[in-house]
N, C-alpha and C positions, 0 to 999 in steps of 0.2 A: 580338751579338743572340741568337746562342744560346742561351749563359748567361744571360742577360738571362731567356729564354723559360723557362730550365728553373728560376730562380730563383723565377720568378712560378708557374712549377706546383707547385712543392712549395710554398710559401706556401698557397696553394689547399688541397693536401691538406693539411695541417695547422690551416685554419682549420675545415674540414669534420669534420674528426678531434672537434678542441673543441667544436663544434654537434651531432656525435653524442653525446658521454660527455655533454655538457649536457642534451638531451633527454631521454636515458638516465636522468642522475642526477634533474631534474623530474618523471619520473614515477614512477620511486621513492618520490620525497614524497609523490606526489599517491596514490599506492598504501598507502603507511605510513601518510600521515593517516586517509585508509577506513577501515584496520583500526583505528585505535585511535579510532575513534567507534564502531563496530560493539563493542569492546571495550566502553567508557563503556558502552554501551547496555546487554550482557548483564551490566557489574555492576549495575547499575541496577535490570534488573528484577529480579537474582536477591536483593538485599539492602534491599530498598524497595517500601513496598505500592504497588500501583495506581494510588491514590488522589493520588501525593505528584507533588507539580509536573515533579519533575526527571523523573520517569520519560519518554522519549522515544515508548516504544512503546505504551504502554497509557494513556488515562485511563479517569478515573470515570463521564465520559458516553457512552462508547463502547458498540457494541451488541457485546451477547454469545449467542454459541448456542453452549450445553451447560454444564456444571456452572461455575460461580465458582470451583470453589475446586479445579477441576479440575489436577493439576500440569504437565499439557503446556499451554503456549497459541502460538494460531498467529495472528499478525497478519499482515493481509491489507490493502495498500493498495490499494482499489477508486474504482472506476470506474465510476458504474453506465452509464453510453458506452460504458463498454470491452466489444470485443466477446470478448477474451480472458478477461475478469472472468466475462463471462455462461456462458465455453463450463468455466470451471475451479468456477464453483459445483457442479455433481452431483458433481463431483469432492470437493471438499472435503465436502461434504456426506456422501459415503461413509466421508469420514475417519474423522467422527464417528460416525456409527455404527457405523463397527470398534470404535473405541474410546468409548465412552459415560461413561466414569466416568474417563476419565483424559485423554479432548482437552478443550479448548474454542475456538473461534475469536471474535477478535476485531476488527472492521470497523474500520479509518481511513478516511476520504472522502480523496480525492486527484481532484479534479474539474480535473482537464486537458482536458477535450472541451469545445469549445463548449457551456451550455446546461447541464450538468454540475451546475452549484451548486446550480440552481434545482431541480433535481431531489435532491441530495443533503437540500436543506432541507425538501423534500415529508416526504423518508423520516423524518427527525427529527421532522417534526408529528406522522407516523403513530403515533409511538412513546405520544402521547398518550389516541390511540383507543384501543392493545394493537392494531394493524395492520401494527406494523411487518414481520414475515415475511410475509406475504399478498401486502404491497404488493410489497415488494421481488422476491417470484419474479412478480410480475406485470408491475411495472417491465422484469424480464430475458427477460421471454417474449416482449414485443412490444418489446423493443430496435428490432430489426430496422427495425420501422414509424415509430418518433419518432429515434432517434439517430444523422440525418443529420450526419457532422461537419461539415459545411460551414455546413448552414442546420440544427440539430433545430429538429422538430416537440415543443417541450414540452406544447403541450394537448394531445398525443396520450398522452402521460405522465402527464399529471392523471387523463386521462377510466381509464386502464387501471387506476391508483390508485383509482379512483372504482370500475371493477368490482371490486376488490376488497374495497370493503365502505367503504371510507373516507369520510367526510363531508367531500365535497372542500371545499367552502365555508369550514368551521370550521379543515382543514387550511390553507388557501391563505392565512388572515388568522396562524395558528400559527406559519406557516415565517418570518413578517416580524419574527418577536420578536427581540430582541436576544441573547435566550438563545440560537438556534439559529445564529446569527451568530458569535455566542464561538465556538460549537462548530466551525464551520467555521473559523472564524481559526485555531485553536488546532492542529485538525489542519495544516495547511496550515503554519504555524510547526514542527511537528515534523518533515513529509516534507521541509522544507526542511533543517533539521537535520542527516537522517538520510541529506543526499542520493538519496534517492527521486525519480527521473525517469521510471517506467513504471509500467502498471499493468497486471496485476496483480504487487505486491512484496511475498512474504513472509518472514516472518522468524519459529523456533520456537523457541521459549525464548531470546529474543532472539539468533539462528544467522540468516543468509541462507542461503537456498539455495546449491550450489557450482555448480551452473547454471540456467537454468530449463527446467523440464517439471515433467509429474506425476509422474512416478516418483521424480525428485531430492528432490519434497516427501514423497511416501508414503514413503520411504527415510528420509528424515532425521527426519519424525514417528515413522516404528517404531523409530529410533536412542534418540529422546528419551523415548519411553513406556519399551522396554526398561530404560534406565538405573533410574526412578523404581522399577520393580519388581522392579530388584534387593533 
């Protein structure tokens, strides 16, 4: 019986042994594959316009603050629910104005929050008025008040779009067009792509972050300006 007993333990430890280096070596992969989309991605954007389908991180409808043709760019997958998005925008905003002629930041929608869409689609009608900054820090100012994740209050979202200058009527029939619906598929096809599961996620000259905070972003922005001005 003994033997019998010390038989069946060391089986045990040797099954367990296999179920570790297994684990082990699955997330290997699962770590290997990351890096070589993250790869794909920075050849992508560094050898292909914009404009071009493949590109993950950047399209042509995407909103931009500071110069086009600016050589740093920092994609930002946002949230306008998030209440991490809301507290990193003066941040990123500082960015740019360090650097004015050499950032620009570029908006993904990633509407993970309840109520989220409908709000990202508001911001893309804005774009029509010339509202879209206005709305958007107005959108972030009264977060607080509509972006209940359980229930949001989205008319509370329109009316604050509305203070900000917007014709909410003309926007509210805008956001229902099929164009502003591509644009949210499209994104939403990319963060899936890109594995993007939180918001705020960025990535500079197509780089992730090595963790997240602001400093790891202002660090690795002064990394990527530095280089260009060599």
């Amino acid at each position: 019986m003994n033997s019998k007993k010390v038989t069946v333990a060391a089986l045990a430890v040797v099954v367990l042994m296999f179920f570790f280096l297994g684990m082990n070596a699955y997330q290997k992969r699962v770590q290997n594959s990351q890096a070589e989309k993250v790869s794909q991605v920075v050849q992508q954007s560094s050898s292909a316009p914009a404009s071009q389908a493949n590109n993950r991180l950047v399209r042509f409808h995407s909103p931009v603050f500071g110069p086009n043709n600016a050589p740093v760019t920092i994609v930002e997958f946002f949230d306008p629910a998030c209440e991490t998005c809301r507290a990193f925008y003066p941040i990123v905003k500082d960015i740019l104005k360090q650097y004015p002629n050499d950032v620009r930041l570029v908006i993904r929608y990633a509407p993970f929050h309840a109520g989220s869409d409908q709000v990202v689609k508001l911001l893309e009608a804005s774009k029509r008025q010339s509202k879209y900054e206005p709305v958007l820090e107005m959108i972030l100012v009264t977060q607080p008040q509509w972006a209940d994740h359980g229930k949001p209050n989205i008319d509370l979202a329109f009316r604050a779009a509305q203070e900000a200058g917007l014709d909410i009527a003309k926007a509210q029939v805008d956001a229902q067009g099929s164009d502003i619906a591509a644009v949210l598929k499209q994104d939403i096809e990319d963060l899936t792509a890109l594995e993007v599961n939180k918001t705020p996620t960025f990535f500079v000259n197509g780089r992730g972050l090595p963790s997240f905070g602001d400093q790891q972003l202002r660090a690795l922005v002064a990394e990527e300006v530095a280089k260009v001005r060599k």
